[in-house]
N, C-alpha and C positions, 0 to 999 in steps of 0.2 A: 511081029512079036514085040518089035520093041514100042511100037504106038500101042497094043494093048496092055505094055507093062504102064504106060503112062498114062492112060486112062484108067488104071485099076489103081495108081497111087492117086490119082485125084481125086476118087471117089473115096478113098480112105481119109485122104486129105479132108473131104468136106462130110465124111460122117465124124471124125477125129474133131475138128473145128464145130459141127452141130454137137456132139457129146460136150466138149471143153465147156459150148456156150452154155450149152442144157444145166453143166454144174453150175457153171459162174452164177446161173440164176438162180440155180435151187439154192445152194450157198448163201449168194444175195438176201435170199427171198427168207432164209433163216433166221439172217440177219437184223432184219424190218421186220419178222412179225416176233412178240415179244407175247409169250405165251400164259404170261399173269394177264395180259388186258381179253383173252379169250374168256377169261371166267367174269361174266359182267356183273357189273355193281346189281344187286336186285333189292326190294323193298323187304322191309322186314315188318309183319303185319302183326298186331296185337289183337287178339281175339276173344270173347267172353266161349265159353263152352257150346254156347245154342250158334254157334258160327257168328257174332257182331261184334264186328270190326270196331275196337275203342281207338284204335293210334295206328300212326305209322309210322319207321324210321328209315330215311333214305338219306346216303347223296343225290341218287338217279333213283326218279319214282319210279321203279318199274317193278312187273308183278311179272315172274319170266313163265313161258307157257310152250309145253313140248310139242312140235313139230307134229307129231300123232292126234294133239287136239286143237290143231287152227284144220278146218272145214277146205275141200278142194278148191270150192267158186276163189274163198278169200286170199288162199297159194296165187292159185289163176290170176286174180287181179293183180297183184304184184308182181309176177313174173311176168306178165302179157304187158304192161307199160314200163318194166324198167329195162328185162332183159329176157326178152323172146326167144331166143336159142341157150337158155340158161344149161339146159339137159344136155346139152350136144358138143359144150365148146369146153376147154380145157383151162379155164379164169380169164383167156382173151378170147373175144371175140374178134378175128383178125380181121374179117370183114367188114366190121363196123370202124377198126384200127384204122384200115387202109382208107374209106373215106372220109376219117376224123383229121389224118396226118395231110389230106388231097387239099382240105379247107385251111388248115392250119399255114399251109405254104402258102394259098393264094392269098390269105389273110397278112403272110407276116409276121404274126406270132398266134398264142395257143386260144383259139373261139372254140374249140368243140370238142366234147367229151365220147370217149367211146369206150367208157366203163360198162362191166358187164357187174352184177350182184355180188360178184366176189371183190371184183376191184374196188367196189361202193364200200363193201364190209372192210376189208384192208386199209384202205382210206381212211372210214370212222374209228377203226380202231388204235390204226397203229401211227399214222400220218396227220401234214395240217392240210389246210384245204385249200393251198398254193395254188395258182395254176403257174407250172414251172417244169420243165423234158426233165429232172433230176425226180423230182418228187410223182411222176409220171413213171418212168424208171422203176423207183423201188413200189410202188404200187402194181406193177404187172411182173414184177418179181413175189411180191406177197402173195397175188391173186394164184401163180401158176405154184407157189410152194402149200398155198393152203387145201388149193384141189388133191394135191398129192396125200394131205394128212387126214383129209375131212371126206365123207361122204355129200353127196350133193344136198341132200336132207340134211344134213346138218350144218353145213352152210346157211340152209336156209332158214332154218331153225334162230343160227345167231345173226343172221340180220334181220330178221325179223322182230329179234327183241333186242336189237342195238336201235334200232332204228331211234331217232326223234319227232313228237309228233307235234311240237307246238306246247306252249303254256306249261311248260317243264315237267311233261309227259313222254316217259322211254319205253318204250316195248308194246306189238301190239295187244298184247293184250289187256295193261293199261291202257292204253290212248281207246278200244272199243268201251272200255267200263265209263272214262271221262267222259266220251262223246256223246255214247249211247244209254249206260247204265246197264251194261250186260256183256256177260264174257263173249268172247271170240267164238267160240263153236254157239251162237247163238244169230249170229250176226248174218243179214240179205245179203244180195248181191251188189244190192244200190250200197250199203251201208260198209259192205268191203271193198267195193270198189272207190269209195268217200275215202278210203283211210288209205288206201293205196296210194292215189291222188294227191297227199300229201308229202309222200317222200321225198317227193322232187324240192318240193318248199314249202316246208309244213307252218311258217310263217306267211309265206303271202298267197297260202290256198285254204287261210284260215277259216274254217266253216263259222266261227263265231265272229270276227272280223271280218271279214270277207265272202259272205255266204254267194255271194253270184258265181263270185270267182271258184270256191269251191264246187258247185252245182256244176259249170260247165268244165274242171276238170274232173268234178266224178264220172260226167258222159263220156269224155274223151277213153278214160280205163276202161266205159263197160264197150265202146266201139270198139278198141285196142283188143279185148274178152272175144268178140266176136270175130276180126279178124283173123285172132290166131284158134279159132275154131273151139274155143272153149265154150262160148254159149251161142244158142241159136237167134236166129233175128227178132226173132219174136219175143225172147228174151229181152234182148235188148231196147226194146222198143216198149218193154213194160217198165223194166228197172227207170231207163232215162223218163218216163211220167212221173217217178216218184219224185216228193220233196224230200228234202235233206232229211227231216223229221228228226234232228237233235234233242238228246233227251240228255243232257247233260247232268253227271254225278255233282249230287250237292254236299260238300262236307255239312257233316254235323257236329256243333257248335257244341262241344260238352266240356266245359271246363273243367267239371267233375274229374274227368278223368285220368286229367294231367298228373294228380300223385301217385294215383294206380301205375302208369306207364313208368316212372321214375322210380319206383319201387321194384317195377318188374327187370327195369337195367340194370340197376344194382344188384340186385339175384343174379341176373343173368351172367352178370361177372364174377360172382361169386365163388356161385357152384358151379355151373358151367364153365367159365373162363371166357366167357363168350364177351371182348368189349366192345363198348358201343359203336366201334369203328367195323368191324364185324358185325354189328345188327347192322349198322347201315349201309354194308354193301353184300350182308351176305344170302339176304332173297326168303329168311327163316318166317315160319310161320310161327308164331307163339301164341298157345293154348293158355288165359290165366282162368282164375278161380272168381272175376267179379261178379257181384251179382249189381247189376247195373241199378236197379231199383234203391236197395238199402244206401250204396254210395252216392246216387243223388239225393235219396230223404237227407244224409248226413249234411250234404255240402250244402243245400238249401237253408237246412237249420243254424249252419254255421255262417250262416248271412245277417241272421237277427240277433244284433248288438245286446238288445236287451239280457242273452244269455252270458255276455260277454263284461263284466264287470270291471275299467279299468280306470285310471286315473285321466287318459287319453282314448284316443281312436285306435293307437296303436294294440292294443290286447291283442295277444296272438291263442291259437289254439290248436289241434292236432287230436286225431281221432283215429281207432283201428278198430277192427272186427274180423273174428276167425270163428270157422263153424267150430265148437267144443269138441264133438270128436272126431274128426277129419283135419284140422291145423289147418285147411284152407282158409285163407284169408279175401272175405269176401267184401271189405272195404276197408279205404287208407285215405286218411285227410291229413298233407303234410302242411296244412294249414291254412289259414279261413278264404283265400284269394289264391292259392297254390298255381305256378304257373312250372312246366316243365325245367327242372334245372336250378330251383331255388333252393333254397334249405326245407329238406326235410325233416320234419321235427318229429316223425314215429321212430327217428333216428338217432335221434339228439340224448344225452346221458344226462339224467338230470336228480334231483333230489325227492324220492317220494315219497317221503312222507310216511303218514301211518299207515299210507296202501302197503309196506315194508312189513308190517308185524305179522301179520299172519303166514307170510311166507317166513319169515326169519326170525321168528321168536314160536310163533303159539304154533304152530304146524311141528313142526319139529318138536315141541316140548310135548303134545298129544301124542308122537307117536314114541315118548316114554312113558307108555300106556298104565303101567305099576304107578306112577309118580302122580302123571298128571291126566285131568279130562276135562272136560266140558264147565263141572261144578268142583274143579278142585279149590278150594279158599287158597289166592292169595291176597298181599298187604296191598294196600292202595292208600299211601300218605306219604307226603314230601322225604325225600329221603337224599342221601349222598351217598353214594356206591364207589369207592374207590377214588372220589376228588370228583367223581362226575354229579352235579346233582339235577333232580328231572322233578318238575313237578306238573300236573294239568294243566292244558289250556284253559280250562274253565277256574281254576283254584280251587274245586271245590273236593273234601274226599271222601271214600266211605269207612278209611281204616280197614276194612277188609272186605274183596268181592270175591263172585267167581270168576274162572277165566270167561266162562259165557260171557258176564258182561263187562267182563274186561273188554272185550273185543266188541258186544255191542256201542260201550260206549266209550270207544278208544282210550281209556285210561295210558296217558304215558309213564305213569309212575311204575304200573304192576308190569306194563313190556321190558321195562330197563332191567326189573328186579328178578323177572322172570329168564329171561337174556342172560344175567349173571350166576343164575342157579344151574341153566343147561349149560353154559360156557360160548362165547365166540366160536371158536372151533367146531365144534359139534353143530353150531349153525352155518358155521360156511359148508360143511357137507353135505346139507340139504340146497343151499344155498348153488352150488356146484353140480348137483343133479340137474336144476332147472335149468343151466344153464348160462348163472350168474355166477360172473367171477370178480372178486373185490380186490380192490387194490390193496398193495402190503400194506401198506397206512391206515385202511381199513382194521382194525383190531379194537377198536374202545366200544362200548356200551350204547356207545348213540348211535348204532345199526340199531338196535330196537327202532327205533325212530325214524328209520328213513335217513341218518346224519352219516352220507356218505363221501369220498373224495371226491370222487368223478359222479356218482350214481346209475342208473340205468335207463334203457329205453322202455318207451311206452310199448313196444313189442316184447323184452324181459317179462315186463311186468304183468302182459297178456298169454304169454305162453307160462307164466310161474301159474296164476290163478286157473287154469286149465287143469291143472291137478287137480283141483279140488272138483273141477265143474265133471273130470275125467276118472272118477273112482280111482282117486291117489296116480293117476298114470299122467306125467305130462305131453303134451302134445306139442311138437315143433311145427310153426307155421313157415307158410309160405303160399307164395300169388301165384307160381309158373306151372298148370297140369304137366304138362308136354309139350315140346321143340319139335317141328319138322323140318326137314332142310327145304332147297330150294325145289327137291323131285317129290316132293310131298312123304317123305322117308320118317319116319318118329327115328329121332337120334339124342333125343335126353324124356326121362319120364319121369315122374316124382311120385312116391309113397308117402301115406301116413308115418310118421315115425314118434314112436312113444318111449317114454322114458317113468320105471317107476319109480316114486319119487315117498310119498305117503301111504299106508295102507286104505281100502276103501273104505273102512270106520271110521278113521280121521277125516278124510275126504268128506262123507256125507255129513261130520258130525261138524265137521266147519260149512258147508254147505246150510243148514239148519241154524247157524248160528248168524252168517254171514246173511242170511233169508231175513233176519227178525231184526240184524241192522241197517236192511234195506226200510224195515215199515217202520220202526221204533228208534232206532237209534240213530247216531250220527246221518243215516245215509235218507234220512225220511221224506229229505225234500223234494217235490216234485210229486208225480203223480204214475205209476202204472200198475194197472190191476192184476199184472201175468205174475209168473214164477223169475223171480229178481233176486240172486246174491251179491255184495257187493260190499266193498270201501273206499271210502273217504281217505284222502291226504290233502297234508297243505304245509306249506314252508311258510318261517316268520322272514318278511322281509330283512334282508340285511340293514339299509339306510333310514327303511322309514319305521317309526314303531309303533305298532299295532297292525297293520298291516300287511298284507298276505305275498307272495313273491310265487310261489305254484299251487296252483289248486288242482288237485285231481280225485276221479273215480274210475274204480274197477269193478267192472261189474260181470256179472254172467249167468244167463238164461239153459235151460235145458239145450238148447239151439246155437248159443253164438256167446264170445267171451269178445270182450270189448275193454279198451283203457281209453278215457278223454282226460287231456292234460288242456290247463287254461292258464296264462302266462305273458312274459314278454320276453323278448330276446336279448334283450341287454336288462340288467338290475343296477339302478341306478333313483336316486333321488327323486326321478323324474317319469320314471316308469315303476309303479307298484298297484295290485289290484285291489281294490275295494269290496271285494267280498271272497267271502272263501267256497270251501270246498260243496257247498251247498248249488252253486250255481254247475258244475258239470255235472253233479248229481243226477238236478232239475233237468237239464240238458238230454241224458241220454237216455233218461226215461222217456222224453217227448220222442226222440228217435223210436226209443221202443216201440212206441204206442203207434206211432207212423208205421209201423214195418208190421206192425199185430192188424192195422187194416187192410192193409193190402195180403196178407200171410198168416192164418190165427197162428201165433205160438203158444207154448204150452200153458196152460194154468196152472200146473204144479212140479213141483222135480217131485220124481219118481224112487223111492227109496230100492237100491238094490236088493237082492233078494240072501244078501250073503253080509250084509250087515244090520244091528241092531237100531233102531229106530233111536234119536234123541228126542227124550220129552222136552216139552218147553218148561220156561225156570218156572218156579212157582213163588208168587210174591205173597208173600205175609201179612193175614190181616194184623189190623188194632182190632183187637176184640172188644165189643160194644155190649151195652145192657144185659151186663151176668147176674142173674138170679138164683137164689136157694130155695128150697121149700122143701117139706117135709110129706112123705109120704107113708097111708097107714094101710096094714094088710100086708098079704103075701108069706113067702117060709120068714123071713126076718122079721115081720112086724111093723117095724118101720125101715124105713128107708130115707137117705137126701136124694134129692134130685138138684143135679146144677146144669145149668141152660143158659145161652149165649148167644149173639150174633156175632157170626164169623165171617168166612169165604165161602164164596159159588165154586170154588176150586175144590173137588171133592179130593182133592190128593193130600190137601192139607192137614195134619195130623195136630191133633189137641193134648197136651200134656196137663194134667189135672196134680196140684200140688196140694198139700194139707200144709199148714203152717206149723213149725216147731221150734222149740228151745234147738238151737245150733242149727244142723241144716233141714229145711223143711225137708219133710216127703213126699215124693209121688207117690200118689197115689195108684195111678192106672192111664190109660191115653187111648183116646178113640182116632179114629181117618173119616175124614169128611161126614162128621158128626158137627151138632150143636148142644148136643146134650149128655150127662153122664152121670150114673146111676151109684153112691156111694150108701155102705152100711153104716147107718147112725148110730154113734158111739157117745151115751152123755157122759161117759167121762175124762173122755180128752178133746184137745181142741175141737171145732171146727170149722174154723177159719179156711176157706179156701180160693185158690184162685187157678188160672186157666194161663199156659204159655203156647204159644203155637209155633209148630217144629218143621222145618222142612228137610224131608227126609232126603233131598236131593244131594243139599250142601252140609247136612247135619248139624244144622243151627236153626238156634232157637229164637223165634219174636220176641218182642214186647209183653210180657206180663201184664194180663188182666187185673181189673181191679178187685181188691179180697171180697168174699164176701161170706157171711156166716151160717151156719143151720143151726137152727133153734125151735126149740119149740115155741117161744116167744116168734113175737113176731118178726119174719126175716132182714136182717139187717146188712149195709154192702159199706164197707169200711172202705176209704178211699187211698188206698196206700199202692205202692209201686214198686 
């Protein structure tokens, strides 16, 4: 009794002593694995819509791929040369232990490994690659604490995209696309068994360095394949015929696209919160909006100097484009040579010029629709408004225009004047819709002008003009469709988002206006035959005088709204551009017409169905060779007849005067006539002459020359 009480306490003794050790390991094994390096760095891949891959952002290139889609041969080959009884043992394999520890003593110290796929994963993860009994230790404490938490599949799952494969390639399913140029569920037996074959020394069984050495250890995997019964001999015996057959992924070289990618991390921190340290370890897939075509015509164009007008080589530029009514942003040039990580200047807050007035003065003042339109007459001549005084760039004035061609022809005198009729205030509220907010210093008159503290970005200034392109409604851009995480999961999506801003009668009526200073006014330079709205800005250099400091155009197609700024990044004596705003003009019309071959765009903007059409101005003849003559017959007897050359404009309307003591008379007034039928009267004047009226702006031409009906012969007095 009493020897069975003592055999029943040592068997407690050595399950008690097997439990203690069981914890001390699990504890340990707690210890050593650190459960943030479980979630591995993965690539974060930049995408165009049609699936092509523009960028990547990584610490560790890897592209992680679930355990459900690597193929069984390609498991097989990895687990048949690294670790054969993977399925059966509990993260040690002790059999493999006990003849690692047999050599390791004849040896003297540590020759051989007897890591099983867990201990290998424990190791890359959490440990260095010592060989030392302590780091040994806590790697067969990792290995039997991760069985405990992981499924075997999932194990295998993370060593398989831990793994390294050479040429700063992690995960197989990267290292299959480098190698081969095709995912993992696509991959032979030869070519899984090639990649297997590398774990061991994915350096010196480099297939591109070393291809012999690779070759004879891909045989070694697929013989290892057959002896643990995974493939048959016959198998074997075809796979080891093949050659390596590397079909190695080639980057492509697209400089293009470096602003796009840089534009898309700075969204992506934005509004997502996502930073860049998170794209580069967080495995994300990101869907943008480029359309890869229009960003290369851009970047190509922005190669030829010629469009580039500067005192040096330095001339810097910057270009954007968003679809008009969707806000996607299907190209970004953060300038002419952009390299990932430089200044981006679609960013940059700058001074714009007269591109400023239609948002901040005439847009707002058309939609105090009683007050002002299209043909309302204001003043256009030097003037001082409160101690500010503005006069044209050109000095020349008309004393009074309409807004039409205020805006055709950038008048700064009538923006300033204009500006002070509606008030600052009532334009930062438009101003504030779009999405522009001005600084408190921001308060004087020279916002007509683009004279701002800070000013705005070339993306401002492309989502403001969107209004007009969008039936009054602005459109917020952006590059990012949609974010997938690492499991292919959509976890960010973006909408159109609009904002009303103008009515669509303002919209279309600046539309029509903006159209006619794409062909006729300021913006004429250059060449494109489609549907073009747009303006002109340009800054007078600070240091140098005469000279231009920013040039830009805003322009916008039925299809796409666009801003190109032309410039230098420091303003100084030594940097200023030699031509103005004419040259980004030229510029993005050539883009246009590049993008209209490959893509017809539209011929005309399309007048919506809920606003009034604007006529175009109507310009005023000099009325030429006015005649009198008398006519006999008819209920009167006689008659005058006066007759003229005028306009082909049949809109034109003719005001027929008689001359008199104090103010002459009209007589009568025909429209898109040259002639006009008066009762001859011998006993008072008649003297007559001809003024012609447009009924648009409600002013009157130039005064014909007089001329008289007589019965004598007709006579044309030369007065004015």
């Amino acid at each position: 009794m009493r020897k069975l009480k003592r055999y029943f306490i040592f068997l407690i003794s050595i399950l008690l002593f097997c439990f203690i050790g069981y914890g001390a390991i699990w504890v340990g094994g707690s210890l050593v694995v650190d459960k943030e390096k479980l979630s591995l760095d993965g690539t974060t891949t930049i995408e165009t819509t049609n699936g092509e891959i523009i960028g990547k952002l990584y610490n560790e290139n890897r592209i992680y791929i679930s355990i459900d889609e690597i193929p069984e041969h390609v498991k097989d080959a990895f687990v048949s040369i690294e670790d054969r009884r993977f399925y059966d043992h509990f993260g040690v394999d002790l059999k493999s232990v006990i003849r690692a520890v047999y050599k390791d003593i004849l040896a003297m110290g540590k020759v051989e490994g007897a890591s099983t796929l867990t201990q290998q994963l424990a190791k890359n993860l959490f440990l260095y690659n010592d060989k030392t009994w302590s780091r040994k230790a806590k790697e067969v404490m990792a290995a039997i604490y991760l069985e405990q938490q992981f499924t075997k599949d999932e194990l295998l799952e993370l060593y398989l995209n831990q793994l390294y494969f050479g040429k700063g390639v992690y995960g197989l399913e990267t290292a299959s696309h480098f190698f081969f140029s095709k995912s993992v569920s696509d991959l032979t037996f030869a070519e899984g068994a090639m990649l297997a074959g590398l774990a061991k020394a994915p350096n010196g069984y480099s297939p591109i360095d070393y291809p012999d050495k690779a070759l004879k250890r891909r045989n070694i995997v697929l013989q290892s394949m057959e002896d643990a019964g995974k493939i048959s001999h016959e198998v074997r015996l075809k796979e080891q015929s093949t050659a390596l057959d590397l079909n190695l992924q080639k980057e492509k070289e697209e400089p293009w696209n470096d602003s796009y990618m840089d534009l898309v991390v700075k969204e992506a921190e934005e509004k997502y919160k996502l930073s860049l340290d998170d794209l580069e370890t967080g495995g994300y897939r990101i869907v943008v909006n480029l359309d890869n075509n229009i960003q290369k015509v851009a970047y190509k164009k922005f190669q030829d100097s010629d469009y580039f007008p500067g005192n040096n080589d330095e001339v810097e530029g910057t270009f954007v484009m968003m679809e008009a009514k969707s806000g996607k942003i299907v190209a970004t040039l953060g300038g002419r040579n952009y390299q990932f990580g430089n200044l981006d200047r679609v960013l940059v807050k700058r001074q714009p010029g007269s591109t400023f007035k239609p948002l901040a003065v005439y847009g707002p003042a058309m939609m105090k629709e009683d007050a002002y339109s299209a043909f309302t007459l204001i003043p256009d001549q030097q003037m001082d408004i409160h101690d500010y005084e503005v006069s044209n760039a050109d000095d020349t004035y008309a004393n009074i225009t309409t807004v039409y061609d205020a805006i055709v022809q950038s008048k700064n005198t009538s923006a300033v004047w204009l500006l002070n009729e509606i008030g600052v205030d009532y334009s930062k509220t438009y101003l504030e819709k779009m999405g522009i907010q001005l600084d408190n210093d921001d308060k004087g008159l020279a916002i007509a002008l683009g004279g701002l503290t800070r000013g705005v970005t070339p993306i401002q200034l492309m989502e403001g003009y969107s209004a007009f392109a969008n039936e009054g409604k602005m459109v917020k851009s952006y590059t990012i469709d949609r974010i997938y995480d690492r499991y292919d999961k959509v976890v960010y999506e973006e909408e159109s988002r609009k904002t009303k801003v103008f009515s669509p009668q303002v919209a279309w009526d600046m539309t029509k206006i903006l159209s006619t200073t794409v062909k006729k006014g300021t913006g004429s330079a250059g060449e494109y035959k489609k549907a073009l709205a747009g303006k002109t800005g340009s800054t007078e250099h600070p240091y140098v005088e005469g000279q231009t400091k920013d040039a830009w155009f805003v322009g916008y197609t039925p299809e796409y709204v666009s801003v190109l700024w032309m410039g230098y990044d420091q303003s100084d004596e030594n940097h200023y551009l030699t031509g103005g705003s004419s040259y980004p003009t030229a510029l993005t019309k050539s883009i246009l017409t590049e993008l209209d071959k490959e893509n017809s765009l539209s011929k005309d903007f399309i007048k919506p169905s809920n606003v009034k059409d604007l006529p175009e101005p109507i310009l005023l003849p000099e009325i030429e060779n006015i005649r009198a003559e008398l006519e006999f017959g008819g209920v009167s007897f006689v008659r005058g007849k006066i007759s003229w050359n005028g306009s082909q404009d049949k809109r034109v309307v003719y005001r027929i005067y008689r001359e008199k003591d104090g103010i002459d008379e009209r007589v009568g007034e025909v429209t898109g006539k040259d002639e006009f039928y008066i009762n001859f009267n011998l006993f008072h004047s008649n003297n007559y002459y001809v003024v012609p009226y447009d009924p648009l702006t409600k002013l009157e031409g130039v005064r014909s020359d007089t001329v008289n009906l007589s019965y004598l012969k007709p006579s044309r007095e030369q007065r004015r």
